[in-house]
Kinemage of the C-alpha trace (Angstrom):
@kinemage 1
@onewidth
@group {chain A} dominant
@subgroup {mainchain}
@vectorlist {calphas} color= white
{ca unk a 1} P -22.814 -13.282 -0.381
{ca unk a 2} L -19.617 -13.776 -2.718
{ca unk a 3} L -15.997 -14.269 -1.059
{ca unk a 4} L -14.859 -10.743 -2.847
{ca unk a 5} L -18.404 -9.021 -0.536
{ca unk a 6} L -17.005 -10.839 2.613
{ca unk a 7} L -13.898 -9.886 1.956
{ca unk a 8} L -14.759 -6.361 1.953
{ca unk a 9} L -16.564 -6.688 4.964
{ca unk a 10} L -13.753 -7.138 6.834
{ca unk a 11} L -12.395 -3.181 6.731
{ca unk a 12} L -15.197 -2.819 8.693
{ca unk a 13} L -13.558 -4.366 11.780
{ca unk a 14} L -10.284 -2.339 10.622
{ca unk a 15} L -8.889 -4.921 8.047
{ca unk a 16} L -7.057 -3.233 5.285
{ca unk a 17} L -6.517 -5.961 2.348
{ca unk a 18} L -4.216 -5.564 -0.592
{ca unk a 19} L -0.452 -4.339 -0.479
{ca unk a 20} L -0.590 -0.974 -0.976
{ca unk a 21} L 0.453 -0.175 3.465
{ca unk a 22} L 3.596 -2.583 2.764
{ca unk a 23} L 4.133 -0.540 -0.750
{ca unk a 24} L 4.083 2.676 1.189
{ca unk a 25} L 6.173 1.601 3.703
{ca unk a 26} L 8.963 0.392 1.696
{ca unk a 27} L 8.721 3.504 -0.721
{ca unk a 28} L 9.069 5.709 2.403
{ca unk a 29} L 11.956 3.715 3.538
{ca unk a 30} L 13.591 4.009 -0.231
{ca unk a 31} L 13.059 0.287 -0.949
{ca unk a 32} L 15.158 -1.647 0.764
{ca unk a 33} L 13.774 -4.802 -0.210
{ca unk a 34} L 15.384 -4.099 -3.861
{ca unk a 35} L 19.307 -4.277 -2.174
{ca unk a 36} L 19.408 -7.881 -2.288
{ca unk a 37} L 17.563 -10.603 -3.704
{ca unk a 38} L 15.169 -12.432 -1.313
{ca unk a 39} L 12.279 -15.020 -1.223
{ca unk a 40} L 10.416 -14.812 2.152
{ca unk a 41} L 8.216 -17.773 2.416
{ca unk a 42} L 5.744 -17.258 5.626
{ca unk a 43} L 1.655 -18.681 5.916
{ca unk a 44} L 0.078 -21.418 7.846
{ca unk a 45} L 0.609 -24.436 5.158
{ca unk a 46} L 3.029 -26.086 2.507
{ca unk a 47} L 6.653 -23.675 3.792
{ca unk a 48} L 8.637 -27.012 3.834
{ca unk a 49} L 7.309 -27.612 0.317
{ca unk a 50} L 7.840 -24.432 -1.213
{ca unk a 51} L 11.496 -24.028 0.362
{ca unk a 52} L 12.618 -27.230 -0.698
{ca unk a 53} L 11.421 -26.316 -4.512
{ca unk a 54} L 12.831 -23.235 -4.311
{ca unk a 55} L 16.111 -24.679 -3.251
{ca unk a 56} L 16.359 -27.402 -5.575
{ca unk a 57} L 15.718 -23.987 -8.633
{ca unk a 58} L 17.659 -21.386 -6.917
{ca unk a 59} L 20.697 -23.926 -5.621
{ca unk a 60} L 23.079 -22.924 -8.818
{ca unk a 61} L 22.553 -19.198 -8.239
{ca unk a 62} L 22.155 -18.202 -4.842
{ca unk a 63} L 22.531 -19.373 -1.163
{ca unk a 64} L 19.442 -20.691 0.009
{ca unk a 65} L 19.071 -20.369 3.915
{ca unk a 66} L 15.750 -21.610 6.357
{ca unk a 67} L 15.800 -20.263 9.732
{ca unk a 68} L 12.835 -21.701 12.069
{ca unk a 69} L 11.137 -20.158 15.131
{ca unk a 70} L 12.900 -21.772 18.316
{ca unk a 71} L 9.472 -22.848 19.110
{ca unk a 72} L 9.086 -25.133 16.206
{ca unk a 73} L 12.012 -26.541 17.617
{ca unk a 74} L 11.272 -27.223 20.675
{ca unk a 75} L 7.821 -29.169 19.342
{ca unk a 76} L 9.623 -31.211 17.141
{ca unk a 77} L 11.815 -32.308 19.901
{ca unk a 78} L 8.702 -33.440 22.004
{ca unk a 79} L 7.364 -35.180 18.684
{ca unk a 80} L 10.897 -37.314 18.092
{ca unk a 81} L 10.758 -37.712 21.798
{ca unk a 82} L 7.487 -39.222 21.371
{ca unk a 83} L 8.444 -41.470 18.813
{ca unk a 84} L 11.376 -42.833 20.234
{ca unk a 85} L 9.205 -44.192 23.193
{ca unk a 86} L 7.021 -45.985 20.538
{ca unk a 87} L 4.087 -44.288 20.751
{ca unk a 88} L 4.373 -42.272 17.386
């Protein structure tokens, strides 16, 4: 079996791939995404990465902000925390 046949094995547990819902969406809501300039930067790997290249590009141009879940927070807390007691 290829990826692309496993792939479209998934719509039959309701998986929809491609962008065409989020194209529909925003085309019903007049495009709001085109008022202002924005990179969103979400997945499960490489965010820190990818924000800090595109700040180091984007720096003379536009205002490059981060915002992390509170969670994220909290863990890295516990992992300093962890550190500090010499066990890290």
């Amino acid at each position: 079996m290829t990826e692309r046949e496993w792939l479209a094995r998934l719509e039959w547990f309701g998986i929809k791939l491609g962008l065409d819902t989020i194209g529909e969406l925003t085309a019903a809501l007049g495009h709001p995404e085109r008022a202002y300039p924005v990179v969103h930067v979400a997945g499960t790997n490489g965010k820190g990465s990818v924000v800090a290249m595109i700040e180091r590009v984007e720096n003379r141009a536009y205002v490059v902000e981060t915002e992390l879940d509170a969670e994220l927070l909290e863990a890295e807390k516990v992992f300093e925390g962890v550190h500090a007691c010499g066990t890290g």
